[in-house]
C-alpha positions as CSV (number, residue, x, y, z in Angstrom):
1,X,0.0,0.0,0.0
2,X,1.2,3.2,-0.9
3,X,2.0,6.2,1.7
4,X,-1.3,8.5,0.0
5,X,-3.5,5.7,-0.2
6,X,-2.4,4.6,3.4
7,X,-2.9,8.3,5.1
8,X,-6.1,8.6,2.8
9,X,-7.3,4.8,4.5
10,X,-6.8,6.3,7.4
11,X,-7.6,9.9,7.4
12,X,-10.6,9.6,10.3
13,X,-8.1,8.5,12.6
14,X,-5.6,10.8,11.9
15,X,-7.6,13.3,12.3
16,X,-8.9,12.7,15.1
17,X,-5.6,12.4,17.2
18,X,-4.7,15.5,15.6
19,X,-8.3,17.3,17.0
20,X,-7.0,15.7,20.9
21,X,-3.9,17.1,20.5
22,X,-4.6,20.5,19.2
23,X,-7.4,20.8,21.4
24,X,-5.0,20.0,24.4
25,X,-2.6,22.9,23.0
26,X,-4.7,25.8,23.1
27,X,-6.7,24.3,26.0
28,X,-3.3,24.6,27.7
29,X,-3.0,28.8,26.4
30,X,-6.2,29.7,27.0
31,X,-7.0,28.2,30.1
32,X,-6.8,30.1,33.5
33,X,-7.4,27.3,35.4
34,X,-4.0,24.9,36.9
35,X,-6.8,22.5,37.7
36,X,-8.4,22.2,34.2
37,X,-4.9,22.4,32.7
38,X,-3.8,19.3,34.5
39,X,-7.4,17.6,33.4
40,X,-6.4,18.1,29.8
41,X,-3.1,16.8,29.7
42,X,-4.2,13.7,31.8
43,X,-7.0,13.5,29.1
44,X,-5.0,13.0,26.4
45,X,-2.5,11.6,28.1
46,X,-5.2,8.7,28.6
47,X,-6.6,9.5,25.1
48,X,-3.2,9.4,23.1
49,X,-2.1,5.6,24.0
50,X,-5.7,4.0,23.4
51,X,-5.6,5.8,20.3
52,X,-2.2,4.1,19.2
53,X,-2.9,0.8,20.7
54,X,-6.3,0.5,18.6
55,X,-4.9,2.4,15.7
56,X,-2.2,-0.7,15.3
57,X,-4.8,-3.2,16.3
58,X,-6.7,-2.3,13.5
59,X,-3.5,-2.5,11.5
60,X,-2.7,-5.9,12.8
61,X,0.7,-4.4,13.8
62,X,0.1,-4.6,17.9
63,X,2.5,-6.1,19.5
64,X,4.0,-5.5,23.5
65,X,6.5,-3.4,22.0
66,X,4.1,-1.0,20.8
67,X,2.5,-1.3,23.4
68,X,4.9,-0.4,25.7
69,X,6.7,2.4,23.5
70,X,2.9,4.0,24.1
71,X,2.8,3.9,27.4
72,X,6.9,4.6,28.0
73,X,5.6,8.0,25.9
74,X,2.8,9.0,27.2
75,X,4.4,8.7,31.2
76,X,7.4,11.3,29.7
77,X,5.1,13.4,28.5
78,X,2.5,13.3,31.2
79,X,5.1,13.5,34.0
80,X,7.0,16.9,31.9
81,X,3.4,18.6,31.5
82,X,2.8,18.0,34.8
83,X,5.9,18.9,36.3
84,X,6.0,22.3,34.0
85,X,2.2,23.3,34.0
86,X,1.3,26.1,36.4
């Protein structure tokens, strides 16, 4: 399968991560709110894995690796948003 015809397979599902994660970027500007901020990036913190895990299920390409690169990501990026968001 080509690289077009791949992305164009998939074009709900890349555009849906791509909604979570720019909605958690400006969430993260335009909210006053530590509390709220923290809810968002725990949200797709949570969101950003399950998407991957049944993105490559779908695929047929899950394996514990995958798995586990999710997850190893998503706690780096959860614990440095949480650690820098004030």
């Amino acid at each position: 399968m080509t690289r077009i015809k791949y992305l164009i397979t998939h074009i709900f599902q890349y555009s849906f991560v791509f909604l979570i994660l720019a909605t958690a970027i400006v969430s993260l500007f335009l909210l006053d709110n530590t509390h709220l901020k923290r809810t968002a990036v725990v949200a797709v913190a949570s969101l950003y894995p399950l998407w991957g895990i049944i993105h490559h299920w779908e695929a047929k390409t899950l394996s514990a690796e995958i798995v586990l690169e999710y997850l190893a990501f998503t706690i780096l990026i959860l614990w440095t948003l949480l650690v820098t968001v004030r």
